[in-house]
C-alpha positions in Angstrom: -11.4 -34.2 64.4 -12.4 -32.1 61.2 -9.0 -29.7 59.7 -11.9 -26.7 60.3 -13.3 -27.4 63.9 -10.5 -24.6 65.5 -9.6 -23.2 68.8 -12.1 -20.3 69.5 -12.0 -20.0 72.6 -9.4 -20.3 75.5 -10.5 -19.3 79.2 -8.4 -20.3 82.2 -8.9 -24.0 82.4 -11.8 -23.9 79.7 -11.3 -24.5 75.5 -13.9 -24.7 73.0 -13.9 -25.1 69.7 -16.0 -24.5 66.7 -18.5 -27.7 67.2 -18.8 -26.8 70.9 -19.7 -23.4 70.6 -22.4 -24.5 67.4 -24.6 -26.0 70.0 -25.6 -23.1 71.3 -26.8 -22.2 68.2 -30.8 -23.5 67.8 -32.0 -26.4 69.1 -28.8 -27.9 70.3 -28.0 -30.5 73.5 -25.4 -28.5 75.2 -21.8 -30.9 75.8 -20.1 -30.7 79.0 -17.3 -28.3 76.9 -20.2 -25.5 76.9 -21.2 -26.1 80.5 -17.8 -26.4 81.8 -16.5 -23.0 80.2 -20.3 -21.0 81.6 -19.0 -22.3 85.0 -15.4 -21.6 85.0 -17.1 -18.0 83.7 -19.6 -17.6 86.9 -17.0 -18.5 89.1 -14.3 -16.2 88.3 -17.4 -13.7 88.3 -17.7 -14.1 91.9 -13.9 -14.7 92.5 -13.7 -11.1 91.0 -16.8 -9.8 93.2 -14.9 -10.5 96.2 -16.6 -14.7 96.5 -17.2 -14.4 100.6 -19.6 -17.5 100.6 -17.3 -19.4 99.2 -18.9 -20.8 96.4 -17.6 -23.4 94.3 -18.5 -24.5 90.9 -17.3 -27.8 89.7 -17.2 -29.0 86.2 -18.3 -31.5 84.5 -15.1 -33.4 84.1 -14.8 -33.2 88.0 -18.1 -33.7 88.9 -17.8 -36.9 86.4 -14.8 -38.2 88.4 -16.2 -37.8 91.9 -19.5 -39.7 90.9 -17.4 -42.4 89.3 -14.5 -42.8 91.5 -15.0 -44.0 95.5 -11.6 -42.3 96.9 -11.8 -38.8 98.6 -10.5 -35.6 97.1 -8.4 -32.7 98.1 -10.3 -30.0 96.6 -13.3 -30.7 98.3 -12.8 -28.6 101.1 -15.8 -28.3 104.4 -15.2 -24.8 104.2 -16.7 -24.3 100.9 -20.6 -22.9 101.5 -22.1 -23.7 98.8 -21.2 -26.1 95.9 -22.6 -26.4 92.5 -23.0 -30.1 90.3 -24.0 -30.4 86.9 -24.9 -34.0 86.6 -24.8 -36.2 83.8 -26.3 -39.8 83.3 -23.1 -41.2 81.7 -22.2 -44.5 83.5 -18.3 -44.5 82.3 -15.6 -43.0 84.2 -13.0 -42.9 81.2 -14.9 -41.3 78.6 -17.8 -38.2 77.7 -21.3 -39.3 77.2 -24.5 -39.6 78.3 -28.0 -37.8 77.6 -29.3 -35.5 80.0 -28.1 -33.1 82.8 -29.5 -31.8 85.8 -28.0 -29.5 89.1 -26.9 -30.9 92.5 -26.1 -28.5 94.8 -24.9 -28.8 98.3 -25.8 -26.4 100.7 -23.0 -26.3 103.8 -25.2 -24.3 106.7 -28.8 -26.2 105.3 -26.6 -29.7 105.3 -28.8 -30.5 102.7 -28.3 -31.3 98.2 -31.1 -30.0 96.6 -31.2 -31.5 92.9 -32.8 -29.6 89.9 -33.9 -31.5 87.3 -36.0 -30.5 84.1 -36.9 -34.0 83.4 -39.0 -35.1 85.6 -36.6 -36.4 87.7 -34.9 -38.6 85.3 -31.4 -38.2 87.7 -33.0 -38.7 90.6 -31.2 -41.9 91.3 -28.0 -40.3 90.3 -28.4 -37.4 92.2 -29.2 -39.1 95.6 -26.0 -41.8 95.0 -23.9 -38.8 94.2 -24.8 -36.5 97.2 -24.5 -39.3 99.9 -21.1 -39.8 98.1 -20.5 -36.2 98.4 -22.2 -35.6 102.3 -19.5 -38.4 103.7 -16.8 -36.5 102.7 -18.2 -33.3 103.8 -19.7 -33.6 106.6 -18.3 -37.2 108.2 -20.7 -39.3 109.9 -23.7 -36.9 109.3 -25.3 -37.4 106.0 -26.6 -34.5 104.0 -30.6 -34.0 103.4 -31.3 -34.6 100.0 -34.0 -32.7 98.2 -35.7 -32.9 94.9 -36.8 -29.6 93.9 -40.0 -29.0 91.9 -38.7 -26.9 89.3 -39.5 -26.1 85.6 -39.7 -28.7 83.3 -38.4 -29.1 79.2 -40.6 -29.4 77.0 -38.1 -31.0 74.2 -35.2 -33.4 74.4 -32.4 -31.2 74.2 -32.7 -28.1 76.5 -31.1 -29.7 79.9 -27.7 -28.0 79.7 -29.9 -24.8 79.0 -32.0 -25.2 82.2 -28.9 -26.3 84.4 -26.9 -23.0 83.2 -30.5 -21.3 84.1 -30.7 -22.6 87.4 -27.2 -21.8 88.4 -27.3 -18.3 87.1 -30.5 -17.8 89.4 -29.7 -19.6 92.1 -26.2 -17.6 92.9 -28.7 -14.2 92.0 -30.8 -15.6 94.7 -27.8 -16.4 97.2 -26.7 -12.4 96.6 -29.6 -11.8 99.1 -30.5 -14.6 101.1 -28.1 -17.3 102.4 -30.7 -20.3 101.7 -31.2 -22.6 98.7 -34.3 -23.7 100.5 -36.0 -20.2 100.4 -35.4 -20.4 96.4 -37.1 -23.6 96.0 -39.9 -22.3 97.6 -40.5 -19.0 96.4 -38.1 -17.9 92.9 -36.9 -21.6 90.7 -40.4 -21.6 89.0 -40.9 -18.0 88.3 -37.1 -16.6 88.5 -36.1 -19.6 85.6 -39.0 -19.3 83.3 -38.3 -15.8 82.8 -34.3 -16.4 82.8 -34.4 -19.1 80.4 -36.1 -18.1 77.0 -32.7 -15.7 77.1 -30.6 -17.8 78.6 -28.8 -19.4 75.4 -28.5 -15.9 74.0 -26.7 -15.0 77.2 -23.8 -17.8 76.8 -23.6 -16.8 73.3 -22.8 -13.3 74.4 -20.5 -14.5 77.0 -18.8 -17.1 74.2 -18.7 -14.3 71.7 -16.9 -12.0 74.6 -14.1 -14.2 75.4 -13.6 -16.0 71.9 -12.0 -15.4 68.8 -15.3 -14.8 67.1 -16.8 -11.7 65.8 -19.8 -10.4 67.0 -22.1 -11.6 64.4 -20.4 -15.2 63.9 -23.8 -17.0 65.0 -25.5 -15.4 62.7 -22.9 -16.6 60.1 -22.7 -20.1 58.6 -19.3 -19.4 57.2 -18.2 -19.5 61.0 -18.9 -23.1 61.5 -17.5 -26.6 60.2 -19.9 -27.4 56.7 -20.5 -30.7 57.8 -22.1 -29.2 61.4 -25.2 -27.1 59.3 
């Protein structure tokens, strides 16, 4: 690890440093440090809004775990409503990687995992494996729809993470006002997340820049960021 990538950021269970938070700089792939910190963010958001549908927003490094491992887990609990996945294609169980990400999330009342993915369904497989996985635990012998949503698509090789923190974000604005992913599919992913998302990396940089160490001008800085990252 390079002497200048530091501690800028600590957030309850979240920690970034100066090469995570770089990637939201430009034309970056977003690492499951950036994704994991936007969640922990959202969900003590609604924690502090008083979270009565129970919402539940894993991280990556969970999410990783569950997909990889076969033995049930405690903090899974059935009376969570509504759970949110970001899914990655790395195959290994022991160690960060793969190359794109994508949104699973389970929907208690709908018994249903709707799965959002920007690249053409290039998770699919994944997803489906995962939310069977997932259904058995939560609701026993019943097995959980599954549901590829036609959503908006990347148009580059690096925005994933950016369209899985967009679909969250509109997703749980959807849920404020209607209790069903399945109404969002239908009417608000296409529309609601092409106008979220041209701000969307400007909004975890706010977010970043709120709860870090950083001044408020540090992306537009290079001095801010390890020389051998520009």
């Amino acid at each position: 690890m390079a002497k200048q990538d530091k501690i800028v950021l600590s957030y309850h269970d979240s920690l970034l440093r100066n090469s995570d938070v770089f990637l939201l700089k430009d034309s970056h792939w977003l690492n499951d440090a950036i994704i994991g910190f936007y969640f922990e963010y959202l969900e003590q958001t609604l924690e502090s809004n008083d979270n009565s549908k129970n919402i539940k927003l894993f991280s990556p490094e969970v999410t990783q775990l569950l997909k990889m491992t076969d033995q049930e887990f405690p903090f899974i609990s059935t009376d969570m409503d509504y759970i949110f996945f970001p899914l990655n294609d790395c195959k290994k169980s022991d160690a960060a990687g793969g190359s794109h990400w994508s949104l699973l999330v389970y929907s208690k009342a709908e018994k249903t995992c709707f799965h959002f993915d920007s690249a053409h369904g290039n998770n699919n497989t994944e997803a489906r494996s995962f939310g069977l996985k997932i259904s058995k635990q939560l609701l026993g012998d019943e097995t959980a729809s599954f549901k590829n949503v036609q959503c908006p698509q990347q148009d580059n090789g690096y925005d994933c993470g950016i369209f899985v923190l967009c679909f969250t974000d509109a997703i749980l604005e959807h849920l404020e006002s209607s209790p069903s992913v399945e109404t969002f599919t239908e009417k608000e992913a296409t529309f609601s997340c092409r106008a979220k998302l041209p701000q969307e990396r400007a909004a975890a940089k706010s977010v970043v820049i709120k709860w870090s160490f950083l001044p408020d001008h540090a992306f537009n800085q290079s001095c801010f960021f390890p020389a051998e990252l520009l």
